[in-house]
DRENFI-358076 format. One record per residue: residue number from 1; residue in three letters; x, y, z of N, C-alpha, C in turn. Coordinates in steps of 0.05 Angstrom, whole numbers, plus 5000, padded with zeros to 4 digits. Each point is the difference from the previous one (the first is absolute). Layout:
! DRENFI-358076
 resi resn  n.x  n.y  n.z ca.x ca.y ca.z  c.x  c.y  c.z
  NUM  ALA    X    Y    Z    X    Y    Z    X    Y    Z
...
! end
This chain:
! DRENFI-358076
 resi resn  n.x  n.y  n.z ca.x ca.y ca.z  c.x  c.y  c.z
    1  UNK 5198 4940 5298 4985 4993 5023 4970 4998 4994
    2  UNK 4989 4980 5012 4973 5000 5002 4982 5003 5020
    3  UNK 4984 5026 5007 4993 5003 5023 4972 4979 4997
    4  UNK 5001 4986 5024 4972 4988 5004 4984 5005 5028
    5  UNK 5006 5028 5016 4996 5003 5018 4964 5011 4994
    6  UNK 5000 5015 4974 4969 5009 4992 4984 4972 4990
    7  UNK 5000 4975 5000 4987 4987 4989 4974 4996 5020
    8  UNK 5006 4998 5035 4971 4987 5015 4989 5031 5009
    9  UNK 5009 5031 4981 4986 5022 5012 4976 5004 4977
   10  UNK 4980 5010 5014 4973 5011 4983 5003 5026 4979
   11  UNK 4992 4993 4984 5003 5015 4972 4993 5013 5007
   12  UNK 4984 5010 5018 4985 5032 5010 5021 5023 5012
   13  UNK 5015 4987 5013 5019 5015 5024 5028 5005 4974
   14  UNK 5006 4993 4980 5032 4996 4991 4984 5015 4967
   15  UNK 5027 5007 4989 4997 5024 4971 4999 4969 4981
   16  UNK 4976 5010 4985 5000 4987 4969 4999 5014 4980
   17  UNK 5026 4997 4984 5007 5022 4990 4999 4982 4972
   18  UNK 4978 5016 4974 4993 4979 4973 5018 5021 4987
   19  UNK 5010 4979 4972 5024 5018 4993 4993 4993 4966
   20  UNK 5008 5017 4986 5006 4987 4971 5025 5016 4980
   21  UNK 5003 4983 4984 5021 5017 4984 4988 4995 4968
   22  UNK 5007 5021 4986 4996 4999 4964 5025 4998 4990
   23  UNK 5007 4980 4985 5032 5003 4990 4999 5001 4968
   24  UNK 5028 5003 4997 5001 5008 4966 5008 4969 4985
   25  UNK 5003 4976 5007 4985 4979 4986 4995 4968 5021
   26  UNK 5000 4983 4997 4987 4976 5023 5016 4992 5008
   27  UNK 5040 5000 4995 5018 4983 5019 5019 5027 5011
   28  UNK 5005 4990 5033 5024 5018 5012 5025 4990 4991
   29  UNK 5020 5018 5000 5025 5008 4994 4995 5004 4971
   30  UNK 4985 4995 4978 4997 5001 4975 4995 5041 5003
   31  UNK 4959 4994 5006 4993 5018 5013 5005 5013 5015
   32  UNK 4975 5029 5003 5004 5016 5017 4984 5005 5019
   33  UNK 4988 5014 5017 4971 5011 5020 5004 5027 4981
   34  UNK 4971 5008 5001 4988 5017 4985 4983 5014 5021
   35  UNK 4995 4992 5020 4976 5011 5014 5008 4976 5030
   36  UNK 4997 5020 5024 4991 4983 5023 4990 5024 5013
   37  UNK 4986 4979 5022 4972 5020 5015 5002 4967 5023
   38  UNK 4989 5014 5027 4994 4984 5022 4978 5015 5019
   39  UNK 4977 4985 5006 4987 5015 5013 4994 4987 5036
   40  UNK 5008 5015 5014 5006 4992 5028 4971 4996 5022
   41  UNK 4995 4985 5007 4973 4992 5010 5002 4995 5036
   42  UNK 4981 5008 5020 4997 4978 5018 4979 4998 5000
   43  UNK 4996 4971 5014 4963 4996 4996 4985 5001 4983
   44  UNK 5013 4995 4969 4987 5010 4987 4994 5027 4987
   45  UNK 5008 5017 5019 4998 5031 4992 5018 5016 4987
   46  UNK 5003 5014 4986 5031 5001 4988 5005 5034 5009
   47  UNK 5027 5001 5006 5015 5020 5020 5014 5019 4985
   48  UNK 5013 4981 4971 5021 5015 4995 5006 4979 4966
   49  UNK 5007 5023 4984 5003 4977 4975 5041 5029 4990
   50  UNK 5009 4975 4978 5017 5001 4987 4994 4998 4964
   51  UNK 5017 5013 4992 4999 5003 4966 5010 5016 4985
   52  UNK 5022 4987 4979 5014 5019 4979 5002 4983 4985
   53  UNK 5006 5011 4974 5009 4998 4981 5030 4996 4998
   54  UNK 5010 4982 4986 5025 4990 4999 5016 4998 4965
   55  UNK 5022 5012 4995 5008 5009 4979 5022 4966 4993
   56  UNK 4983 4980 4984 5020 4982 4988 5023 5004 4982
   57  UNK 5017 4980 5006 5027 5001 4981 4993 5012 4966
   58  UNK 4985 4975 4993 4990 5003 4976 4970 5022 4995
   59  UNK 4996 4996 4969 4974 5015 4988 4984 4979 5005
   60  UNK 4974 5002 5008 4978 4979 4998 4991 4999 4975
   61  UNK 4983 4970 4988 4989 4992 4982 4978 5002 5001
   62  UNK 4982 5003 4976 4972 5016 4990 4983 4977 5022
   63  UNK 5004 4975 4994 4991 4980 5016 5002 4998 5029
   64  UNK 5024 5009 5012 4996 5004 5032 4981 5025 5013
   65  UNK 5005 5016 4968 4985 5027 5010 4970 4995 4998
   66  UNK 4994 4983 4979 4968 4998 5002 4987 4987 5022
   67  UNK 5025 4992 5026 4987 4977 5019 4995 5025 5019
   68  UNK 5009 5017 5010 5014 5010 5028 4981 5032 4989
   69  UNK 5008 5009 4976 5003 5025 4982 5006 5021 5016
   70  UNK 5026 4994 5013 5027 5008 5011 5022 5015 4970
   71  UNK 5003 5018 4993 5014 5001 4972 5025 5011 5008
   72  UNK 5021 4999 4979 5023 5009 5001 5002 5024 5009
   73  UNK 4989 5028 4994 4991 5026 5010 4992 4998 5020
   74  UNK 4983 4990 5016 4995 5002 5023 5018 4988 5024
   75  UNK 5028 4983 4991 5015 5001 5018 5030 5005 4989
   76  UNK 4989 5010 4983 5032 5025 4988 5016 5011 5031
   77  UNK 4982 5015 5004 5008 5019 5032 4996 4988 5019
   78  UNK 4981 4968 5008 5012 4990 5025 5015 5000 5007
   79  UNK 5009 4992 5030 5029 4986 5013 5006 4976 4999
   80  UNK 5022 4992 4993 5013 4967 4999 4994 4992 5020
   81  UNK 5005 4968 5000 4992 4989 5023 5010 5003 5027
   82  UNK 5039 5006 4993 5004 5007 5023 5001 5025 5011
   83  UNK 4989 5013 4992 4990 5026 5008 4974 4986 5030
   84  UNK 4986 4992 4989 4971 4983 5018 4986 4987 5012
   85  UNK 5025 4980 4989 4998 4968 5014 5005 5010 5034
   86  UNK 5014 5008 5013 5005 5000 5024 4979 5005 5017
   87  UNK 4985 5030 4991 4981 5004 5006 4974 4992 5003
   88  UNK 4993 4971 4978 4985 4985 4989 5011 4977 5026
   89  UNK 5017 5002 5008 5001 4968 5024 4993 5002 5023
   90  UNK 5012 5035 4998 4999 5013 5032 4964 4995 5006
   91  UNK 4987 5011 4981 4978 4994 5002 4979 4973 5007
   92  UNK 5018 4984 4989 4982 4970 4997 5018 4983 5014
   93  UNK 5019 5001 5012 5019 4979 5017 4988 4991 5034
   94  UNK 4976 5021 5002 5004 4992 5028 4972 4993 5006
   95  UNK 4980 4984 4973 4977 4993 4994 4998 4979 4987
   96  UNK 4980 4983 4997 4990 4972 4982 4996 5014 4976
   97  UNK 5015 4991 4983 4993 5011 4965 4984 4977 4994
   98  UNK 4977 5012 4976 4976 4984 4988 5004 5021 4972
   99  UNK 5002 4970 4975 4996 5009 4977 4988 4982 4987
  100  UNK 4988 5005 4969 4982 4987 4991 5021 4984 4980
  101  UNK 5012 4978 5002 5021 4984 4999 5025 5019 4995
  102  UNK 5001 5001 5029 5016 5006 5022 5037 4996 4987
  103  UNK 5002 4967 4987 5031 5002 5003 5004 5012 4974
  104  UNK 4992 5015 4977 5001 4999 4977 5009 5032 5007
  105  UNK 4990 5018 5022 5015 5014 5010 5021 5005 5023
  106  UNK 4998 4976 5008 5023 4998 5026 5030 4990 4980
  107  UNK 4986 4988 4975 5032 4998 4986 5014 5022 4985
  108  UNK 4987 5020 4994 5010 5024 4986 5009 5018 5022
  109  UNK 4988 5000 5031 5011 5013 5013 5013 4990 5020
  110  UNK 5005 4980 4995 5031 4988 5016 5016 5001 4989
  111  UNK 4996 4999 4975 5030 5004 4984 5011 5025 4998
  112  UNK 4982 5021 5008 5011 5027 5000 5008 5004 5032
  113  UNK 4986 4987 5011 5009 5007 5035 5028 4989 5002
  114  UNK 5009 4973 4984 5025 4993 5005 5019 5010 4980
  115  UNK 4994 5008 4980 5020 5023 4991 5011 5024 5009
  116  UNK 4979 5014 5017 5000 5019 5015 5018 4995 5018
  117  UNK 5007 4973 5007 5009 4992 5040 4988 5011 5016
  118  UNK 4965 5000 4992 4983 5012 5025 4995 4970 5015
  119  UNK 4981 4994 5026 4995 4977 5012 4974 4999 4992
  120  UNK 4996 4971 4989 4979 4994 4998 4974 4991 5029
  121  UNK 4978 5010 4993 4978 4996 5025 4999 4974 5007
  122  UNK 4993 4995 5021 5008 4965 5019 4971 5003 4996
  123  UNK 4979 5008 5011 4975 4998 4997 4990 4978 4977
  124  UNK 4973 4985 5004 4995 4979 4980 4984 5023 4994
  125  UNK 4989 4984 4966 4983 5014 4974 4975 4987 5002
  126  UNK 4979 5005 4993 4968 4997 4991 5001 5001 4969
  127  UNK 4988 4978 4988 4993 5010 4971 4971 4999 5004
  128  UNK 4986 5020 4982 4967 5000 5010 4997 4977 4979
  129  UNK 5013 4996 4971 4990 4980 4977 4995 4972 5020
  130  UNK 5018 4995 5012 5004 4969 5016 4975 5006 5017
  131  UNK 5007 5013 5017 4978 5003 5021 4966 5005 4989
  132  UNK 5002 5011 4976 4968 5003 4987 4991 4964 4989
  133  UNK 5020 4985 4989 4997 4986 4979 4990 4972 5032
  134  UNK 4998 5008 5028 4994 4979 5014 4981 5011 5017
  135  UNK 4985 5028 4994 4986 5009 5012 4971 5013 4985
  136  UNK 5005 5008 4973 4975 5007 4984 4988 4979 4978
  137  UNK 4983 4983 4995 4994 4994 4986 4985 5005 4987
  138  UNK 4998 4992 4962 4975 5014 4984 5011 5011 4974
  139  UNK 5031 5024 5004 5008 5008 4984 5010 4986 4976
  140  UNK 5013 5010 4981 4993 4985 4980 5031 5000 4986
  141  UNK 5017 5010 5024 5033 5003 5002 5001 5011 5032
  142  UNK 5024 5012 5004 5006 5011 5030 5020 5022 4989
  143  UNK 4991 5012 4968 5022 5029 5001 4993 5023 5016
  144  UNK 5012 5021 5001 4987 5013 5027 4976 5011 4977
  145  UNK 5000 5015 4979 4975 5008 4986 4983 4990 5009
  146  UNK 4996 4975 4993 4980 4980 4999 4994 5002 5031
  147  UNK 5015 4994 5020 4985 5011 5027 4997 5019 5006
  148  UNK 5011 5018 4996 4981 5022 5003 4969 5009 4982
  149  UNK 4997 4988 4989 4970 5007 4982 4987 4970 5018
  150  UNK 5004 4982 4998 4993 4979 5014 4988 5003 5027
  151  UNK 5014 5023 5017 4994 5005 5025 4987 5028 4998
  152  UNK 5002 5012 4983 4992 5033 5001 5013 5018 5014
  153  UNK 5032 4989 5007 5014 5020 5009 5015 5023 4981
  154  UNK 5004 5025 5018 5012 5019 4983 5028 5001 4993
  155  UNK 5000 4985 4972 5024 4995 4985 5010 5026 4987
  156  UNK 5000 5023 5001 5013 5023 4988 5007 5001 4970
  157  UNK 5032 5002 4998 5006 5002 4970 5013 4965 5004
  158  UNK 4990 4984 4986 5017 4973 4991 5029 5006 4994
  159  UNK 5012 4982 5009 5028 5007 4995 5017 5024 5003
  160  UNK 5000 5011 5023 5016 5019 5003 5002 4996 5030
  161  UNK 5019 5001 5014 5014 4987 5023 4985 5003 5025
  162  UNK 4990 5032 5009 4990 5005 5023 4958 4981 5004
  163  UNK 5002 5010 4976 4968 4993 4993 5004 4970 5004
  164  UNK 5015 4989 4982 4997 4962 5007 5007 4997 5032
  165  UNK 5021 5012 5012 5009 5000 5025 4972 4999 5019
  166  UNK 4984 5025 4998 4978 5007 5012 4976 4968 5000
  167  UNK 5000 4990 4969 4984 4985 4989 5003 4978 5014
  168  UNK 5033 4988 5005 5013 4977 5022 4984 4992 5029
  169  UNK 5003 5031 4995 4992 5004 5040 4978 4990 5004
  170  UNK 4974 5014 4988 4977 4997 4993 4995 4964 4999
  171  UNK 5012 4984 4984 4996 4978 4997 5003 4988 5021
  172  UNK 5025 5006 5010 5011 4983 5030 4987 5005 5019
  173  UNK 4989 5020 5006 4972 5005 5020 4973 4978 4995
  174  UNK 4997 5005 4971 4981 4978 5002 4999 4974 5002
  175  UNK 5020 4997 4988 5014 4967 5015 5000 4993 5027
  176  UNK 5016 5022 5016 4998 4989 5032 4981 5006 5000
  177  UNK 4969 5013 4996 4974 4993 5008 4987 4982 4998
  178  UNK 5002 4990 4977 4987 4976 4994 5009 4978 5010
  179  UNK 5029 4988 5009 5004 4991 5010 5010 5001 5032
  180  UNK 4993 5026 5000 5002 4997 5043 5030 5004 5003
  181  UNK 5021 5009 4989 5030 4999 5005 5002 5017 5028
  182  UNK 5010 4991 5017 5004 5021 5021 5031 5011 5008
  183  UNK 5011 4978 4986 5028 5008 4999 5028 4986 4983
  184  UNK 5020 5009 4991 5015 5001 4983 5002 4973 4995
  185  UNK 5009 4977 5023 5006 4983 4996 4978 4983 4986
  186  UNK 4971 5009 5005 4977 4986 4986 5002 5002 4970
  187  UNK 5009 5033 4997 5002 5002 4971 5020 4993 4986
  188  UNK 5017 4995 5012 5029 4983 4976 4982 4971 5001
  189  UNK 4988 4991 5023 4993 4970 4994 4976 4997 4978
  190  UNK 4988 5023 4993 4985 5009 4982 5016 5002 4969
  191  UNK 5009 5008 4996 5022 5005 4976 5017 4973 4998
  192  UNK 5006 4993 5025 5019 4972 4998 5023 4997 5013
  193  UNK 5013 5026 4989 5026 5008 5021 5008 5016 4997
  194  UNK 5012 5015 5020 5011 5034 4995 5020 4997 4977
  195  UNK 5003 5023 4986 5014 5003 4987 5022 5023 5010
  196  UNK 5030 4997 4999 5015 5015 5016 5018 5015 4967
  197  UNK 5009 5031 5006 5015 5016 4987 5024 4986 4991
  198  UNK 5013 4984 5031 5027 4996 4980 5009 4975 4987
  199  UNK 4966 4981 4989 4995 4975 4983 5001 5010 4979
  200  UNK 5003 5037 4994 5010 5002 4967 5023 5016 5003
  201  UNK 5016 4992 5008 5030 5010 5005 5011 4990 4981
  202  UNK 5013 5009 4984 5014 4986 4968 5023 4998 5017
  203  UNK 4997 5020 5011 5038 4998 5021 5005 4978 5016
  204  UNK 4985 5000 5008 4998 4971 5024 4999 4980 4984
  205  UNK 4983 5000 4975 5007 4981 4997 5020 4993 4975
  206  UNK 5017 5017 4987 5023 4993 4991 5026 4995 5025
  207  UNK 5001 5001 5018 5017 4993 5023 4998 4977 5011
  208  UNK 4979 4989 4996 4988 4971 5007 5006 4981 4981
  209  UNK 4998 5001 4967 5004 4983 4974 5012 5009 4980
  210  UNK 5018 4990 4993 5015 5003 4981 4984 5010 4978
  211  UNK 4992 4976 4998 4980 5016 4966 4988 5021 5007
  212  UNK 4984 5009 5010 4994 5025 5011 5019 5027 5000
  213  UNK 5024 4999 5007 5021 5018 5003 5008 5003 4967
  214  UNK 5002 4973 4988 5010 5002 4972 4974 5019 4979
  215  UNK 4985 4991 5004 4965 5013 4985 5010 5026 5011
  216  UNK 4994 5016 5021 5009 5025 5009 5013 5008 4986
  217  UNK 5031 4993 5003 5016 5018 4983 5005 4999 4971
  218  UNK 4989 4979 4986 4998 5007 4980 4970 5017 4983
  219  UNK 4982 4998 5021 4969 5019 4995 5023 5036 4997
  220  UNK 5016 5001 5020 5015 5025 5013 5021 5008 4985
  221  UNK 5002 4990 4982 5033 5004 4988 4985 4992 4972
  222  UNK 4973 4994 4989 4997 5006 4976 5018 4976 4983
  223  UNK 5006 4970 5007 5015 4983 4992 4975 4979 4995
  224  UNK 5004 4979 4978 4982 4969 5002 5010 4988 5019
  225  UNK 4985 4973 4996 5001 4983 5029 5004 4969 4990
  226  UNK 5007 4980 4994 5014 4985 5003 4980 4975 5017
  227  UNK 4973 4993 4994 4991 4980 5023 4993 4967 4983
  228  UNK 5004 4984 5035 4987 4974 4985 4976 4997 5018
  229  UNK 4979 4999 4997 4966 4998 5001 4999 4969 5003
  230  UNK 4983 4997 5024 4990 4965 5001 4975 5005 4993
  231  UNK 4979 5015 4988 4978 4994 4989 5008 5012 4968
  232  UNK 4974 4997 4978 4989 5005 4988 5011 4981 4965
  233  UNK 4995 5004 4990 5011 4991 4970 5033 4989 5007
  234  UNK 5018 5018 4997 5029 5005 5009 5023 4986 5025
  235  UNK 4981 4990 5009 4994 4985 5039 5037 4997 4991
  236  UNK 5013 5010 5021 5026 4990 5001 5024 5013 4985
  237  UNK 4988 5008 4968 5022 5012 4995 5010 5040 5002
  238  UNK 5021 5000 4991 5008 5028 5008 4988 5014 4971
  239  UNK 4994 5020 5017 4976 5026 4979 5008 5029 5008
  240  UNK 4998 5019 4991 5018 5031 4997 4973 5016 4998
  241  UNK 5000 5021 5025 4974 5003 4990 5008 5037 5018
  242  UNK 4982 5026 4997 5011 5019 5009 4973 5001 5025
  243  UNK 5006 4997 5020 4989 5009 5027 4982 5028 5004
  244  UNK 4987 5009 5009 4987 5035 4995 4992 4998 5035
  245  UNK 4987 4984 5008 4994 4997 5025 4989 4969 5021
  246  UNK 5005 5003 5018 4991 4987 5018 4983 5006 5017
  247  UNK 4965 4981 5012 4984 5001 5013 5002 4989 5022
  248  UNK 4995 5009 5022 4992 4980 5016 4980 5000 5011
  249  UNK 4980 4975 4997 4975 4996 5008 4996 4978 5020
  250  UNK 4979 5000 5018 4997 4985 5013 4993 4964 4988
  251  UNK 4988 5013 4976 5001 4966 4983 5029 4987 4999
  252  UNK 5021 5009 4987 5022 4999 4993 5011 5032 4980
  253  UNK 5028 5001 5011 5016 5010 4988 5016 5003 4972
  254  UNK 4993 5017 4990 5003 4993 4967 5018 5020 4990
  255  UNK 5022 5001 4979 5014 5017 4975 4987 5004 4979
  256  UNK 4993 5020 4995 4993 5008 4967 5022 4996 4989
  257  UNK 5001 4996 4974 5027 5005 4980 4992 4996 4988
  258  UNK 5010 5005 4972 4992 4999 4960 5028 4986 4999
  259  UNK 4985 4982 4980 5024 4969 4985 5000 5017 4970
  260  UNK 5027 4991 4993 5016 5012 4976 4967 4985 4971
  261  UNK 4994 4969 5011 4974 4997 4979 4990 5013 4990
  262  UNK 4980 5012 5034 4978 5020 4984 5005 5020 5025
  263  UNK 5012 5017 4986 5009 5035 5011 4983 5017 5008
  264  UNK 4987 4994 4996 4967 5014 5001 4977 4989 5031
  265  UNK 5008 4975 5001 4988 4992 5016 5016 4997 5029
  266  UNK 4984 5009 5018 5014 4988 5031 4982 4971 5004
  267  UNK 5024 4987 5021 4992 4984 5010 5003 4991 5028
  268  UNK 4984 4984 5013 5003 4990 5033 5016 4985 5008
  269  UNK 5019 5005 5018 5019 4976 5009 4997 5000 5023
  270  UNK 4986 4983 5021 5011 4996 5022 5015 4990 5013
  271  UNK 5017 5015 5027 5020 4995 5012 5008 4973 5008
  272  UNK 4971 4985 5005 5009 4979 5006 5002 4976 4995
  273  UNK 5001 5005 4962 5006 4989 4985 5025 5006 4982
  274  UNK 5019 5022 5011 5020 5015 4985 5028 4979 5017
  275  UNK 5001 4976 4987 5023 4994 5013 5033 5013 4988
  276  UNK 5015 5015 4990 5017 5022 4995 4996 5022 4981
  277  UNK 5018 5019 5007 4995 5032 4993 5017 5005 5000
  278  UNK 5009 5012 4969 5026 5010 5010 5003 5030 4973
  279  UNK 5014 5018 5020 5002 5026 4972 5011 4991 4978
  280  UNK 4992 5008 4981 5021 5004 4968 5007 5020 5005
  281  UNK 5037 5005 5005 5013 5030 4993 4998 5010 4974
! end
């Protein structure tokens, strides 16, 4: 469901709740969350915040650790996700979530909300990146670092979930100032268009396309995949390649997988260029 009953109310009166997650590497179902934090706002003012530490499947790499410097020891003794996640919705389900590109964590934690069989939030999403990149000019990118030194807001520790969370908020305040937003519906028309929770439903959308259902279960069962591709070098013929995850972005929808070629390397396929899929048993 998609609620659109909050879109003509004033961002003053309703919860904006900025959220982030640190995960243990850049694709869901591959990956894990490492860190989520949400900090709960009205008016601007913040009421109430969220944050733990989250214990991944796997060991993290020296390289994920130098981004986040989240380390294996320090979430030895966390709680798994589903220990959290529930708690983490209860919190943010009945508010406008704002992240600093927003779906890159709405896809790691939908895929855990629908593992779980928890319900995903009907509420639409805010990304502050979209919403900054039509509202600040000057910068010299739109990462949140860079806006926050840009603006002189208090950016905390970089990369660690509550602090960027905090750093979100901060931005999206200044955005509806500068541009006068008085209410929700102004600001999706600001960003472009709401972005809704269950547009990264892997579930939904393997129930909808075949290829989709087929990518799934073989990402899930640890099998290759069997596709014929209408773009690139290959256009047309059948190629064997092992799946790790699927994105879904508001650009388009894409599969990671590594080709037997080069093992080493992932590559982009999008959906809607994947005309069949099928498992290798």
């Amino acid at each position: 469901m998609k609620d659109q009953t909050v879109l003509p109310k004033k961002w003053t009166e309703f919860p904006i709740i900025a959220i982030d997650t640190e995960t243990s590497g850049q694709y869901p179902m591959q990956d894990d969350l490492c860190e989520i934090a949400a900090v709960k706002s009205v008016g601007g003012e913040v009421v109430d915040t969220f944050q733990t530490l989250v214990k991944p499947r796997e060991k993290m790499s020296d390289f994920i650790i130098g981004i986040h410097g989240i380390t294996n020891e320090m979430v030895q003794s966390a709680p798994k996700i589903d220990e959290v996640l529930s708690g983490f919705i209860d919190f943010v389900k009945d508010g406008v979530i704002v992240g600093h590109h927003s779906p890159f964590d709405l896809g790691f934690l939908v895929y855990d909300i629908e593992k779980q069989g928890l319900e995903i939030p009907s509420q639409p999403a805010l990304c502050s990146s979209l919403i900054s990149r039509n509202s600040i000019v000057g910068p010299p990118n739109h990462k949140l670092q860079t806006l926050v030194k840009y603006l002189d807001l208090d950016g905390g520790q970089a990369h660690r979930a509550l602090d960027d969370a905090k750093a979100s908020l901060q931005l999206l305040m200044k955005c509806f100032e500068k541009k006068g937003v008085g209410t929700f519906e102004e600001a999706f028309k600001l960003q472009g268009s709401p972005l809704w929770w269950k547009d990264f439903s892997i579930r939904g959308k393997g129930l909808q396309s075949q290829q989709w259902s087929k990518v799934v279960e073989a990402i899930e069962s640890g099998k290759n995949l069997e596709i014929i591709y209408s773009g690139g070098s290959m256009k047309g013929k059948k190629r064997i390649f092992r799946p790790v995850s699927v994105v879904c972005s508001p650009t388009g929808d894409f599969m990671v997988a590594f080709g037997e070629e080069e093992p080493d390397q992932s590559k982009r396929f999008y959906f809607k260029k994947l005309n069949e899929a099928e498992v290798i048993p």
